[in-house]
N, CA, C and O atoms as a Tripos MOL2 file, in Angstrom:
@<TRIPOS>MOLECULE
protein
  304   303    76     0     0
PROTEIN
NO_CHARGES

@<TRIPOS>ATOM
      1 N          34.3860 -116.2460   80.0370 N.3       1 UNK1
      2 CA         33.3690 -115.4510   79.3840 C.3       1 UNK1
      3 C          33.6210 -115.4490   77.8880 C.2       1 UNK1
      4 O          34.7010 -115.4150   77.2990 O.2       1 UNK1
      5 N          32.2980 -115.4960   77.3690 N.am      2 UNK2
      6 CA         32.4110 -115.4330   75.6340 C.3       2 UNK2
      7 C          32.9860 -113.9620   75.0910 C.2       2 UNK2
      8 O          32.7270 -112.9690   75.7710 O.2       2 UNK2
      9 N          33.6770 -113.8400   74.0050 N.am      3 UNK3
     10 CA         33.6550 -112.6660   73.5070 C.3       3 UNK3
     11 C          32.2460 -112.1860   72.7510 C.2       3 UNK3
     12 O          32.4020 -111.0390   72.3330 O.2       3 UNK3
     13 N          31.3540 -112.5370   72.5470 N.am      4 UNK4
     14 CA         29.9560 -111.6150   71.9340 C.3       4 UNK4
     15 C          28.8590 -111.9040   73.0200 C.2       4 UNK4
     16 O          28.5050 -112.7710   73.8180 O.2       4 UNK4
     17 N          28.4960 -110.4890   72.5040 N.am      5 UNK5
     18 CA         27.3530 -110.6380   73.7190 C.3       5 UNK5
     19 C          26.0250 -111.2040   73.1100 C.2       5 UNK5
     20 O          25.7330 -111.2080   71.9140 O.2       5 UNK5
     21 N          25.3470 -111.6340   74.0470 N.am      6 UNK6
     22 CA         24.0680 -112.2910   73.5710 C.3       6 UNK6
     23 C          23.0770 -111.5820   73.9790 C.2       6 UNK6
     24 O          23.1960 -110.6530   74.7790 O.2       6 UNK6
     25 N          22.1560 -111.9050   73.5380 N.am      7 UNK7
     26 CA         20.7560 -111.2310   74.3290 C.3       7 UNK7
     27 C          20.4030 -112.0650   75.2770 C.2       7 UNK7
     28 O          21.0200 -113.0850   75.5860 O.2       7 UNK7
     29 N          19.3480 -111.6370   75.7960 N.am      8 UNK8
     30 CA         18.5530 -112.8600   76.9730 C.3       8 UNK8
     31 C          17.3760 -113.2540   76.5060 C.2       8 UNK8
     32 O          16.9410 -114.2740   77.0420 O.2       8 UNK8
     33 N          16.7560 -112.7970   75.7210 N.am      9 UNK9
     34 CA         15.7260 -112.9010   75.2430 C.3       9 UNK9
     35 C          15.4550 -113.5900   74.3810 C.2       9 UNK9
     36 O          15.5770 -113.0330   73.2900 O.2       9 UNK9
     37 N          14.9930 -115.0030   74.3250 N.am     10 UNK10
     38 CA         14.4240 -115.5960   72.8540 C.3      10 UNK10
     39 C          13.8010 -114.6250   71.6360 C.2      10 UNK10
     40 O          13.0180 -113.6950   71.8320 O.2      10 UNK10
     41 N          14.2130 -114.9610   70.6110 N.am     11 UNK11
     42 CA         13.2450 -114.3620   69.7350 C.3      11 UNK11
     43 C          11.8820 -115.0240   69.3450 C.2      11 UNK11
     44 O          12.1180 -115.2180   68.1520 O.2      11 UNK11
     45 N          10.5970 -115.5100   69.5450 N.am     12 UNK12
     46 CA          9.5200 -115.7830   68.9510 C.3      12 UNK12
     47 C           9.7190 -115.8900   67.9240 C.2      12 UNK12
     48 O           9.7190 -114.7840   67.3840 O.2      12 UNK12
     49 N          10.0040 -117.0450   66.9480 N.am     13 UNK13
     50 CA         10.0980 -117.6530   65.6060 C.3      13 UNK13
     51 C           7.9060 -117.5030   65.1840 C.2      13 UNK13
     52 O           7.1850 -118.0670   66.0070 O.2      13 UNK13
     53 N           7.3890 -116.9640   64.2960 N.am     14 UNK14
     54 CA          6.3500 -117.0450   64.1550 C.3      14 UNK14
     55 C           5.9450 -118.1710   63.3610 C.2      14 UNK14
     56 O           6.1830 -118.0590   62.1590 O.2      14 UNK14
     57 N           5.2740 -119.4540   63.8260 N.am     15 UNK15
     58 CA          5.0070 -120.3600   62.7200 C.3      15 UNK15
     59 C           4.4880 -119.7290   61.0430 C.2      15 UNK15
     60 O           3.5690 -118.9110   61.0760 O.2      15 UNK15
     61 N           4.8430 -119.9600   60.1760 N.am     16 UNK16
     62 CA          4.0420 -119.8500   58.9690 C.3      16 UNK16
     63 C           2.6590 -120.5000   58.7300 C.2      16 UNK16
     64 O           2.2520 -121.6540   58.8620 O.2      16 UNK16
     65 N           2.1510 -119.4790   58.3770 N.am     17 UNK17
     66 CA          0.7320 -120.0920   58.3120 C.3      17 UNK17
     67 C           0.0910 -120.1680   56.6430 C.2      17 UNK17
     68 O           0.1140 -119.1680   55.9250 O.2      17 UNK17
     69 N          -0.1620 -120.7700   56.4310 N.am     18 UNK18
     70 CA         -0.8910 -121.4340   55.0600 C.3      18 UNK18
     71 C          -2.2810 -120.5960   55.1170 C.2      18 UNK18
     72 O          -2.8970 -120.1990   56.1060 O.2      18 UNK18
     73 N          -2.6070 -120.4410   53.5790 N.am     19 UNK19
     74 CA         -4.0050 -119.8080   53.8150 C.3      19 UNK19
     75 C          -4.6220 -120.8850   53.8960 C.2      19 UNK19
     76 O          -4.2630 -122.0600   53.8270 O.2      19 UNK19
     77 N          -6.2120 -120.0660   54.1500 N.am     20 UNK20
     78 CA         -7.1450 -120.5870   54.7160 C.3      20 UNK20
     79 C          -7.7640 -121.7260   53.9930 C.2      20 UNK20
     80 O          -7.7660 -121.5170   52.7800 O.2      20 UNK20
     81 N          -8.2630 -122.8030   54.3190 N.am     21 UNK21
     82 CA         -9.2040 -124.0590   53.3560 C.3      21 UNK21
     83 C         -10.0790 -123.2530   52.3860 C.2      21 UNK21
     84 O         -10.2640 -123.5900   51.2170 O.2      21 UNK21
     85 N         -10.6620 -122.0340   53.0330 N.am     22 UNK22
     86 CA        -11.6710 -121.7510   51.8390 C.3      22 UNK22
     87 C         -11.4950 -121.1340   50.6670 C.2      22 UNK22
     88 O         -12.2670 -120.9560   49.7250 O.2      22 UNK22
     89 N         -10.1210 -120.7600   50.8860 N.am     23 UNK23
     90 CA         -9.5450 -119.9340   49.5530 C.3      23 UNK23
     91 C          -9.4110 -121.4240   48.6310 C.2      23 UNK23
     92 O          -9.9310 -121.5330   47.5200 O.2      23 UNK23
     93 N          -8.9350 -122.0930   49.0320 N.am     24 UNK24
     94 CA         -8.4610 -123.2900   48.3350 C.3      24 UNK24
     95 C          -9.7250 -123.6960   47.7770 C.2      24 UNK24
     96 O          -9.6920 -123.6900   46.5460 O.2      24 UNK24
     97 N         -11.0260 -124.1100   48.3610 N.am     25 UNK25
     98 CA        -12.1890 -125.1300   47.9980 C.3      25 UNK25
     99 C         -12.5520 -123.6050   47.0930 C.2      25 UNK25
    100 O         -12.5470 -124.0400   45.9420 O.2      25 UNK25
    101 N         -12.7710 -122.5240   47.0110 N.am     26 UNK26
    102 CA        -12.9500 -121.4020   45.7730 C.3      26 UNK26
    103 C         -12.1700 -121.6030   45.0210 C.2      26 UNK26
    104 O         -12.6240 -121.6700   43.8780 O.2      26 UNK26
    105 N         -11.2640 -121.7260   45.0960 N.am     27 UNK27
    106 CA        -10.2750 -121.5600   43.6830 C.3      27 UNK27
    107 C         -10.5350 -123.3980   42.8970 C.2      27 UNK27
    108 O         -10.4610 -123.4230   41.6690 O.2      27 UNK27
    109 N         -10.7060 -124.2480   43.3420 N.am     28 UNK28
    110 CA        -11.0570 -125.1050   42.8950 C.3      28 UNK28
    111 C         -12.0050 -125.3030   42.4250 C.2      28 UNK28
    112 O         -11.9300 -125.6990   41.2620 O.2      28 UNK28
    113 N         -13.6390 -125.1220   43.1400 N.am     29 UNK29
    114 CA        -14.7880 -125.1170   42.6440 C.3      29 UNK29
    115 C         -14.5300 -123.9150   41.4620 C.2      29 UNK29
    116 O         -14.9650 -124.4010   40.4180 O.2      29 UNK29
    117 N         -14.1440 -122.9130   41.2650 N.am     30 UNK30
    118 CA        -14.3220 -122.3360   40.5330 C.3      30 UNK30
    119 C         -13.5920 -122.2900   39.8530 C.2      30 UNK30
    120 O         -13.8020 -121.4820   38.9480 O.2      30 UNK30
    121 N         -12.3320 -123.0430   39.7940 N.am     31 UNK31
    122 CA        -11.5220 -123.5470   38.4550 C.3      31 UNK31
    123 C         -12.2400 -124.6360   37.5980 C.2      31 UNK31
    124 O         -12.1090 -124.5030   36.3810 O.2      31 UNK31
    125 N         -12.9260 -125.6160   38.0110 N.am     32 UNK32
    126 CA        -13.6090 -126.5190   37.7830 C.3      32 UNK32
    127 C         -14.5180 -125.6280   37.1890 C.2      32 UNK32
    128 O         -14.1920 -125.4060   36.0230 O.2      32 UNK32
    129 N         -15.6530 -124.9600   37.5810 N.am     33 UNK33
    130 CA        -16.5250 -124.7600   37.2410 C.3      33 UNK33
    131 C         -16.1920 -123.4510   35.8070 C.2      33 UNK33
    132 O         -16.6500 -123.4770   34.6650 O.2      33 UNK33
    133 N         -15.5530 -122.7530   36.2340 N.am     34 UNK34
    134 CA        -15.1600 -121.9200   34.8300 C.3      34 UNK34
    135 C         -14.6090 -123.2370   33.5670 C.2      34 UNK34
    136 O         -14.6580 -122.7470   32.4390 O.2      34 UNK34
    137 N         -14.1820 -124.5460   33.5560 N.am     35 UNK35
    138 CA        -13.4020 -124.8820   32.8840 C.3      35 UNK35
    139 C         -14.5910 -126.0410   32.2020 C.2      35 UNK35
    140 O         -14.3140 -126.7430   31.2290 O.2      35 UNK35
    141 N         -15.6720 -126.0730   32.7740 N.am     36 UNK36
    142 CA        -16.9120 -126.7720   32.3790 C.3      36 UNK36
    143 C         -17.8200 -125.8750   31.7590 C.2      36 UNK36
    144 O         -18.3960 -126.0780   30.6910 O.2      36 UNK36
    145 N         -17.9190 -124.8710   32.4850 N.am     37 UNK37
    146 CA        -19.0070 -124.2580   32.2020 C.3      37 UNK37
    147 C         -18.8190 -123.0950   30.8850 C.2      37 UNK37
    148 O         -19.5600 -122.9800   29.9090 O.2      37 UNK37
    149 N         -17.8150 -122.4440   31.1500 N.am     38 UNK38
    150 CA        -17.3880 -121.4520   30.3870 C.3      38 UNK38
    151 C         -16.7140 -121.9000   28.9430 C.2      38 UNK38
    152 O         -17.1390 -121.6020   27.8280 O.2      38 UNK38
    153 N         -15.3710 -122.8140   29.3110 N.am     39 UNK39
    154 CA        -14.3650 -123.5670   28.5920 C.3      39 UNK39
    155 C         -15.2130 -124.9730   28.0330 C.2      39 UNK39
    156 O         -14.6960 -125.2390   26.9470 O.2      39 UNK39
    157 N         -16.1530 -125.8420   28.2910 N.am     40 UNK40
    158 CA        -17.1150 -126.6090   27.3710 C.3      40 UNK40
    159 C         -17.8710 -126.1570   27.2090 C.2      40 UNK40
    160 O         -17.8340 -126.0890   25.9800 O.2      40 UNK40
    161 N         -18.9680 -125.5450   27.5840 N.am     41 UNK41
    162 CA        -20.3760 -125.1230   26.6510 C.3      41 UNK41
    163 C         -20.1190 -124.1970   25.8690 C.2      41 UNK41
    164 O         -20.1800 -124.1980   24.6400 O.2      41 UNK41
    165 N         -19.6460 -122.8940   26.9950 N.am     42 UNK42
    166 CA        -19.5390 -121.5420   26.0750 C.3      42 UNK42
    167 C         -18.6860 -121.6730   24.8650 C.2      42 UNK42
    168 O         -19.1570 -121.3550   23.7730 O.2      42 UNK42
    169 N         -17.2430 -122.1990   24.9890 N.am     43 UNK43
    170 CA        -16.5700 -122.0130   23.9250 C.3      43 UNK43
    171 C         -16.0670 -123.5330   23.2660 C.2      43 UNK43
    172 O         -14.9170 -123.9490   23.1260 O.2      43 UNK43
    173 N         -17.4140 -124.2140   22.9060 N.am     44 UNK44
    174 CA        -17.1170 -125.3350   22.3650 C.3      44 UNK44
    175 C         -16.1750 -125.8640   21.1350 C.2      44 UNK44
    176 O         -15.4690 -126.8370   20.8680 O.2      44 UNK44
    177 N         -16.6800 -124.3790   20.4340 N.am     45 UNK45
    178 CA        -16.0420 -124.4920   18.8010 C.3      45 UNK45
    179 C         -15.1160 -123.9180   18.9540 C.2      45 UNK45
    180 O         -14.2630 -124.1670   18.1020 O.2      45 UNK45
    181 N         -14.8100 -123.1360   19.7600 N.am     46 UNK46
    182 CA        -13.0600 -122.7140   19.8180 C.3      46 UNK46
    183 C         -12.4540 -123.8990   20.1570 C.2      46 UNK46
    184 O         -12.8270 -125.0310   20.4660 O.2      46 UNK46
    185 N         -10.8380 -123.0010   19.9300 N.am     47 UNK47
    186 CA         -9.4300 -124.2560   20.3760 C.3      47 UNK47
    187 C          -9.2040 -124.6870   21.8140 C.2      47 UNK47
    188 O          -9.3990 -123.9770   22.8000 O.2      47 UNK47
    189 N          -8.8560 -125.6940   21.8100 N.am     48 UNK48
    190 CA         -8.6570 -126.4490   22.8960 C.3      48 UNK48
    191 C          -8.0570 -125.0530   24.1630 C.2      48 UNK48
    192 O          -8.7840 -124.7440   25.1080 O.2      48 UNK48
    193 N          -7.0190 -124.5440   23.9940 N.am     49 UNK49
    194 CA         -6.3400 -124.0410   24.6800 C.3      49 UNK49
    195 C          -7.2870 -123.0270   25.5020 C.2      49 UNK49
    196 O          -7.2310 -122.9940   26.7310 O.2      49 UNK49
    197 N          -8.0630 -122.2920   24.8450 N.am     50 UNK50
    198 CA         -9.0000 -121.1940   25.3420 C.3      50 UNK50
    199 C         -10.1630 -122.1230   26.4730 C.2      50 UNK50
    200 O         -11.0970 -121.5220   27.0030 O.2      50 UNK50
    201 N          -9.9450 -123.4940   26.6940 N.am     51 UNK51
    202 CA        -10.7380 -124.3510   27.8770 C.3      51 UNK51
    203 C          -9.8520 -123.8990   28.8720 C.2      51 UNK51
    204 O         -10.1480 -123.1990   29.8410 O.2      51 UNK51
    205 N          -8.5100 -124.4390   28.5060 N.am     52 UNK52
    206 CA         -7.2010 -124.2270   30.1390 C.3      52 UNK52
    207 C          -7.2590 -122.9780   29.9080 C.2      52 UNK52
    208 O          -6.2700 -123.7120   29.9340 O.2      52 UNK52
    209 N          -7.3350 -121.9820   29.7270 N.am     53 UNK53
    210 CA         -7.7560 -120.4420   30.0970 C.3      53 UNK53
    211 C          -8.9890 -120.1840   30.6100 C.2      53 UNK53
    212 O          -8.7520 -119.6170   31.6770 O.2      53 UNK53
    213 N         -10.2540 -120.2730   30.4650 N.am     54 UNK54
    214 CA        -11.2300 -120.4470   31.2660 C.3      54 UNK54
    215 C         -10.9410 -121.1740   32.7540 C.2      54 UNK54
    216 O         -10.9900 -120.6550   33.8700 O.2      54 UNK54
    217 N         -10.6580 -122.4010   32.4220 N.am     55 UNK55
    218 CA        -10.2760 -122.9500   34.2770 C.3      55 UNK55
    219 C          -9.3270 -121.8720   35.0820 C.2      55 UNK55
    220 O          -9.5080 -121.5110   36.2450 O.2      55 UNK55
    221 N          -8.0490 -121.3470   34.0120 N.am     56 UNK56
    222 CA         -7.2700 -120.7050   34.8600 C.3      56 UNK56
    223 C          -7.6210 -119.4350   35.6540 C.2      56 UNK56
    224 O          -7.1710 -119.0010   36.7150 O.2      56 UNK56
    225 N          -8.7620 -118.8770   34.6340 N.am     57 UNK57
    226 CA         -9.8750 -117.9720   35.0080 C.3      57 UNK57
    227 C          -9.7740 -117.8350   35.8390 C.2      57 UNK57
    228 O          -9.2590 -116.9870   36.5670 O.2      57 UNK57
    229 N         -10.6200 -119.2870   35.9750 N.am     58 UNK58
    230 CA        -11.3340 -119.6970   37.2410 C.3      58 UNK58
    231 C         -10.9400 -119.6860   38.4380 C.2      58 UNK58
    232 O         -11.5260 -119.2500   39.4290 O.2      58 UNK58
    233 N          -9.8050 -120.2330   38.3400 N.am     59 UNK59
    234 CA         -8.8450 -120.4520   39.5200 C.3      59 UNK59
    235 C          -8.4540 -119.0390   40.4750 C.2      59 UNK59
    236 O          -8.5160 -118.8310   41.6870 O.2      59 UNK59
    237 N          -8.0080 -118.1600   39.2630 N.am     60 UNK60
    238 CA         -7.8980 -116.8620   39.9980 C.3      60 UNK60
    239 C          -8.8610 -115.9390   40.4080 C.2      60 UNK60
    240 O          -8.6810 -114.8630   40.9790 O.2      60 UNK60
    241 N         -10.0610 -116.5520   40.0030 N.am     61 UNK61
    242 CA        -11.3120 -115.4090   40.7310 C.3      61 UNK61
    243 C         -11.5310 -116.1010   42.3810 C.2      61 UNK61
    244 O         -11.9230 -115.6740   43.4670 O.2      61 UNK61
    245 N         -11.0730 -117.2880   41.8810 N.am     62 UNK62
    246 CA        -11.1220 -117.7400   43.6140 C.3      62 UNK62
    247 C         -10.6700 -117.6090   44.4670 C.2      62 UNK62
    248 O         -11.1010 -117.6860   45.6180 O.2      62 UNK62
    249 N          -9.0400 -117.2260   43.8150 N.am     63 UNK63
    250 CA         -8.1470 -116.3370   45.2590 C.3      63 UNK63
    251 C          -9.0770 -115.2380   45.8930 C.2      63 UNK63
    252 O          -9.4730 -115.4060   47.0460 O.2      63 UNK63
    253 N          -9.4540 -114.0730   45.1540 N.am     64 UNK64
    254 CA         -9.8040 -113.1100   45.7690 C.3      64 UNK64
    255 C         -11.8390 -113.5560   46.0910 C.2      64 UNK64
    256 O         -12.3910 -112.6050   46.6450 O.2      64 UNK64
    257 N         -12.3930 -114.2460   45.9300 N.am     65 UNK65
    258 CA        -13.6890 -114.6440   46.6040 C.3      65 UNK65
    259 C         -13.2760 -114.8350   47.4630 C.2      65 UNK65
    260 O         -13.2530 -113.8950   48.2580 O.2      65 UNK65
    261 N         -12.5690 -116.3820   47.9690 N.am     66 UNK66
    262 CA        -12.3230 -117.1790   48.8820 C.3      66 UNK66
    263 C         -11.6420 -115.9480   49.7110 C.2      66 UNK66
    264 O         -11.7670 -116.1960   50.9100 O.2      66 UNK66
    265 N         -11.1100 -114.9740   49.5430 N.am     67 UNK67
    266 CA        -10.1840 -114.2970   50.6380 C.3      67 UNK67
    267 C         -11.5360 -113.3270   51.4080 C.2      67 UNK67
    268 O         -11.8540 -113.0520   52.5660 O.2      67 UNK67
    269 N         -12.1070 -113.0050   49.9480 N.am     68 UNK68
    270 CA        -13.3160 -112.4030   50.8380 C.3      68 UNK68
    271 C         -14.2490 -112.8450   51.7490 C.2      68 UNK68
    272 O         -14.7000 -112.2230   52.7100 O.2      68 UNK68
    273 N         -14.5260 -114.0410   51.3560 N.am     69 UNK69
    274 CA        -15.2410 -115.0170   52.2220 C.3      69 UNK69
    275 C         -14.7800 -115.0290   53.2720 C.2      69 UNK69
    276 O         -15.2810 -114.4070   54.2090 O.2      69 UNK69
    277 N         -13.8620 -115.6410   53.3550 N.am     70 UNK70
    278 CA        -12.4040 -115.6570   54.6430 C.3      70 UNK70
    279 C         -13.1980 -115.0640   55.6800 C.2      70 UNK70
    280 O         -13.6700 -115.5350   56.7150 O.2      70 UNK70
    281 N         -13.2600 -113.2900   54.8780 N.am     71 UNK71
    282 CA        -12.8310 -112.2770   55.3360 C.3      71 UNK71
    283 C         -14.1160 -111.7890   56.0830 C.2      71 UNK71
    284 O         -14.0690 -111.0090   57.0350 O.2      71 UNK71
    285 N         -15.5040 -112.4220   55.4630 N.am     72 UNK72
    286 CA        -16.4690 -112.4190   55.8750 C.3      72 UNK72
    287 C         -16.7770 -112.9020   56.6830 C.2      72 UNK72
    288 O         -16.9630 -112.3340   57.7600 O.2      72 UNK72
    289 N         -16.9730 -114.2830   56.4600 N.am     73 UNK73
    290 CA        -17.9760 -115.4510   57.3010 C.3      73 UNK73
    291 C         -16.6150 -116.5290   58.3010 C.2      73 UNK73
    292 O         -16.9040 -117.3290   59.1910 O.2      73 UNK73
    293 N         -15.5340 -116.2930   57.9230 N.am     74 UNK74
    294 CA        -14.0630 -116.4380   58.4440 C.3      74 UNK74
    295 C         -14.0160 -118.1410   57.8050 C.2      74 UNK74
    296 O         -14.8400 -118.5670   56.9950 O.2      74 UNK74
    297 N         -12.7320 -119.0440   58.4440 N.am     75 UNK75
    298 CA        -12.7980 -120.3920   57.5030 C.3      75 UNK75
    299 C         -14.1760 -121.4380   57.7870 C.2      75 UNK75
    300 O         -15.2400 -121.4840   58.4040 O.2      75 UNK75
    301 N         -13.4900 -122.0550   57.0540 N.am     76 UNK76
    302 CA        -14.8830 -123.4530   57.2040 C.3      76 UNK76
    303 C         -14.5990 -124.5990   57.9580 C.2      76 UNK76
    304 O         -15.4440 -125.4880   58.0720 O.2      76 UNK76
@<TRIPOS>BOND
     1     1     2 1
     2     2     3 1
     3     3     4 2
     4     3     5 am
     5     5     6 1
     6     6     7 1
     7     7     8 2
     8     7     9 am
     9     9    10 1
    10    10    11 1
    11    11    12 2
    12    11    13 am
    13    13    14 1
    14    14    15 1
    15    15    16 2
    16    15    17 am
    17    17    18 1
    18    18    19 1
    19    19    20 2
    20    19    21 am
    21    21    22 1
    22    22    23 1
    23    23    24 2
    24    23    25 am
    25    25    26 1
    26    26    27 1
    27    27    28 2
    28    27    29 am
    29    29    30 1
    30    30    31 1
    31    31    32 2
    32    31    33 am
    33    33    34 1
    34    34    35 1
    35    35    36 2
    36    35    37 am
    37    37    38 1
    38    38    39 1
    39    39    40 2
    40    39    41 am
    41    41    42 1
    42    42    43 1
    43    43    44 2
    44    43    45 am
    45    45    46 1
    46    46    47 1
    47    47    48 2
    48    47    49 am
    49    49    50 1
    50    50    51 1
    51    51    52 2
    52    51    53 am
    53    53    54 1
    54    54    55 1
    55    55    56 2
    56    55    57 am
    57    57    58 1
    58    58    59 1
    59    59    60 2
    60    59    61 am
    61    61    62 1
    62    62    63 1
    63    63    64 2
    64    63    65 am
    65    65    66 1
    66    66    67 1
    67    67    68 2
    68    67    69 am
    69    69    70 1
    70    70    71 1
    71    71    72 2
    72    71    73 am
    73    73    74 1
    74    74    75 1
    75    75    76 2
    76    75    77 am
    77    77    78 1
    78    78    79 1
    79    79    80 2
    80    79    81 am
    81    81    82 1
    82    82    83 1
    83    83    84 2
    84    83    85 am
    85    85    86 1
    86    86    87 1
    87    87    88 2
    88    87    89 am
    89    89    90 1
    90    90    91 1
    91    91    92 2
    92    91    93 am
    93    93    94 1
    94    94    95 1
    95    95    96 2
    96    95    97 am
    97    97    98 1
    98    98    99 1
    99    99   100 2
   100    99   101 am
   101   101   102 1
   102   102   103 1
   103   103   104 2
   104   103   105 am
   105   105   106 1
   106   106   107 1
   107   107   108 2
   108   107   109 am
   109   109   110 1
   110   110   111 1
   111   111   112 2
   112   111   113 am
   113   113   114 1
   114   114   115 1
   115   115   116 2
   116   115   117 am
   117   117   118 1
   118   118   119 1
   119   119   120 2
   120   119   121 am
   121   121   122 1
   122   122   123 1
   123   123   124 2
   124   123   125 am
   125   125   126 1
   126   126   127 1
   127   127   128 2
   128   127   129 am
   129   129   130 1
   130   130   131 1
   131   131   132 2
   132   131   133 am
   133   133   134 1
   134   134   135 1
   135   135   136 2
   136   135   137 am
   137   137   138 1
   138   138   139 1
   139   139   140 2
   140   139   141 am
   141   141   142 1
   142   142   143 1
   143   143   144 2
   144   143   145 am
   145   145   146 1
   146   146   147 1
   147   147   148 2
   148   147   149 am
   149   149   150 1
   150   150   151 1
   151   151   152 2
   152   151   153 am
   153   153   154 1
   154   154   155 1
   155   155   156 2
   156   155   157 am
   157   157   158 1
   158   158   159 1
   159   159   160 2
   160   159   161 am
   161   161   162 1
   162   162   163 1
   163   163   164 2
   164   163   165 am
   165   165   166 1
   166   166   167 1
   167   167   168 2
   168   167   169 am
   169   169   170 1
   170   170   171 1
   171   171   172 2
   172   171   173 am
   173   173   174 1
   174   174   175 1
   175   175   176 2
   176   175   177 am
   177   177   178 1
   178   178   179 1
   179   179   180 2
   180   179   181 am
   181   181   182 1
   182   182   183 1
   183   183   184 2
   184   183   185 am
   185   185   186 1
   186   186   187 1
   187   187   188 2
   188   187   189 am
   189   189   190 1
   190   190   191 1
   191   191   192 2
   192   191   193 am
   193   193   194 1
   194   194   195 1
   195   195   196 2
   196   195   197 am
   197   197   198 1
   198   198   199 1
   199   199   200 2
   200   199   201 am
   201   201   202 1
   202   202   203 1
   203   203   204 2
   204   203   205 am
   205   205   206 1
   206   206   207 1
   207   207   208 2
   208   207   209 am
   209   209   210 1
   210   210   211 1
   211   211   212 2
   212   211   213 am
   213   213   214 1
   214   214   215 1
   215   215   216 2
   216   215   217 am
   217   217   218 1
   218   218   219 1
   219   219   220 2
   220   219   221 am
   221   221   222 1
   222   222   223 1
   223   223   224 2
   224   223   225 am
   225   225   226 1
   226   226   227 1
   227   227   228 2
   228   227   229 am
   229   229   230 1
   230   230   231 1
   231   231   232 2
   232   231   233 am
   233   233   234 1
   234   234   235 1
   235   235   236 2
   236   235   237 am
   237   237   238 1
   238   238   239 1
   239   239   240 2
   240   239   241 am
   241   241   242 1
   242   242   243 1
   243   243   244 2
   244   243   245 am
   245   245   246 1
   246   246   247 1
   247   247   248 2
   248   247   249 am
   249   249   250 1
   250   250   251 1
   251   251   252 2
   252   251   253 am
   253   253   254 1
   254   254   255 1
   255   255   256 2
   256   255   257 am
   257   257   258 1
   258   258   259 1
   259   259   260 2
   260   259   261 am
   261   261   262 1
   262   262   263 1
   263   263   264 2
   264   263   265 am
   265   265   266 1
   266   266   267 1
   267   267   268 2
   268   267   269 am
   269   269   270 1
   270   270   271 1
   271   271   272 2
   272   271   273 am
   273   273   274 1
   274   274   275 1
   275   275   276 2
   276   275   277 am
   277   277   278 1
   278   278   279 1
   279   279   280 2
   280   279   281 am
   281   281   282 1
   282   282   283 1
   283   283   284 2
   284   283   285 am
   285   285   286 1
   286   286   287 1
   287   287   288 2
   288   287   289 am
   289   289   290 1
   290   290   291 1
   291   291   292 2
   292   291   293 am
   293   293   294 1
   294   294   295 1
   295   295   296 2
   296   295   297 am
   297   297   298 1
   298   298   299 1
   299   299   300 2
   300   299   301 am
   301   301   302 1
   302   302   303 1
   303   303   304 2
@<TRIPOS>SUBSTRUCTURE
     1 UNK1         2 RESIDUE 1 A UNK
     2 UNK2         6 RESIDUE 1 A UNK
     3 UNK3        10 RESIDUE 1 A UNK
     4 UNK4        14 RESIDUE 1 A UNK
     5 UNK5        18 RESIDUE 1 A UNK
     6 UNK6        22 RESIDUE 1 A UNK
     7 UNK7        26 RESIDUE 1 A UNK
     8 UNK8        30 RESIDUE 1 A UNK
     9 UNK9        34 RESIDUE 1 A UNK
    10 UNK10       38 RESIDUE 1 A UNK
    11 UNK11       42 RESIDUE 1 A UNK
    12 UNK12       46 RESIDUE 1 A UNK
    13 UNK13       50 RESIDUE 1 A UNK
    14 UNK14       54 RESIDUE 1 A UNK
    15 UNK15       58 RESIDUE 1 A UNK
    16 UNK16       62 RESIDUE 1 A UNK
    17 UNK17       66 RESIDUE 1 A UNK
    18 UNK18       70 RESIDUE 1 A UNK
    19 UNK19       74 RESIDUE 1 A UNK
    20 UNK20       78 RESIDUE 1 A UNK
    21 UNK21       82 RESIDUE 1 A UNK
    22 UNK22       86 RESIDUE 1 A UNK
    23 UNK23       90 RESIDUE 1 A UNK
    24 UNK24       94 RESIDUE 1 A UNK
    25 UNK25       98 RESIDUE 1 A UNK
    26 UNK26      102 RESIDUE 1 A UNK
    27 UNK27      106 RESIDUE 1 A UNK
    28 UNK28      110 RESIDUE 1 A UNK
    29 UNK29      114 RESIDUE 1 A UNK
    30 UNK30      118 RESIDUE 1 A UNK
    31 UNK31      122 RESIDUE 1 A UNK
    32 UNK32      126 RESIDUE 1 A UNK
    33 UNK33      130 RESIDUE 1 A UNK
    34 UNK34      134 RESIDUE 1 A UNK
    35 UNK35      138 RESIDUE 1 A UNK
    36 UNK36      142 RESIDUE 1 A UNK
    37 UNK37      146 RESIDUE 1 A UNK
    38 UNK38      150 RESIDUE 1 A UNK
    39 UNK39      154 RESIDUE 1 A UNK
    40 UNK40      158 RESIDUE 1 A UNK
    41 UNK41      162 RESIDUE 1 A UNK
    42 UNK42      166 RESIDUE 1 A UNK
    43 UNK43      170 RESIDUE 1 A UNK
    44 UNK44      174 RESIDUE 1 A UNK
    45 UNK45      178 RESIDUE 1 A UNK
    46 UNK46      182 RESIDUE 1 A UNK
    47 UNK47      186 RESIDUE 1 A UNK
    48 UNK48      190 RESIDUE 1 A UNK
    49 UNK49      194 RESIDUE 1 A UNK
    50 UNK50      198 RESIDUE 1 A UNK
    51 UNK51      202 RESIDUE 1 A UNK
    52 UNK52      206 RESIDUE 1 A UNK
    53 UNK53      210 RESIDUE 1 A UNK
    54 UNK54      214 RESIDUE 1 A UNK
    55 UNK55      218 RESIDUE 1 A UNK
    56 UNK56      222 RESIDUE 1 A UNK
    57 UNK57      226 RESIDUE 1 A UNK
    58 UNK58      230 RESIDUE 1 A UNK
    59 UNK59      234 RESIDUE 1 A UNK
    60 UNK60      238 RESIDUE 1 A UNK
    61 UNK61      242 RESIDUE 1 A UNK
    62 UNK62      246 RESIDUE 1 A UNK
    63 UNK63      250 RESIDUE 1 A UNK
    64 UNK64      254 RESIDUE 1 A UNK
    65 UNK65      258 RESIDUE 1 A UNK
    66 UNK66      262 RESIDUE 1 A UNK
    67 UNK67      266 RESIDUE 1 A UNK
    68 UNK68      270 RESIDUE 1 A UNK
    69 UNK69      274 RESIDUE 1 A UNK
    70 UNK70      278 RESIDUE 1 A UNK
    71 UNK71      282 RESIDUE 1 A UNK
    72 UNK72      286 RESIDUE 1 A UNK
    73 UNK73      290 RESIDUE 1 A UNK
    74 UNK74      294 RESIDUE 1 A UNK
    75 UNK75      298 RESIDUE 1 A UNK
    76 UNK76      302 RESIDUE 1 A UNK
C-alpha cells in the first residue's frame, strides 16, 4: 500500500474555450472600419499616429458589440 491517499474520483479538467468568432469578425470589421473611416477621412490633416488610435478605437468597441451580439443572436 502507498503512503498517500488518493481520491477515486477523476477531476474533470475543463477544456479552455476561446471566445466566440463573432467577437473576433467585430473587433476587426470595426478596427478596419474606425481606421478608414474615422482615422482617413475624418482626421486627414492630423498626425499619422491619431489613424492607429482610431483603428485601436475600433478594435475595442468590438470586444464589447461582438460580446453583445454573442449574447444576443449567439455565434455565427
Amino acid at each position: 500500500m502507498s503512503r498517500y491517499a488518493r481520491s477515486r474520483t477523476v477531476r474533470q479538467v475543463k477544456p479552455r474555450q476561446d471566445w466566440p468568432a463573432v467577437v473576433y469578425l467585430w473587433m476587426i470589421g470595426l478596427g478596419i472600419l474606425g481606421y478608414l473611416v474615422v482615422g482617413e477621412l475624418a482626421l486627414m490633416t492630423r498626425p499619422h499616429p491619431l489613424h492607429w488610435v482610431a483603428g485601436l478605437g475600433g478594435v475595442a468597441l468590438g470586444v464589447p458589440v461582438g460580446w453583445l451580439w454573442y449574447r444576443w443572436r449567439g455565434d455565427i
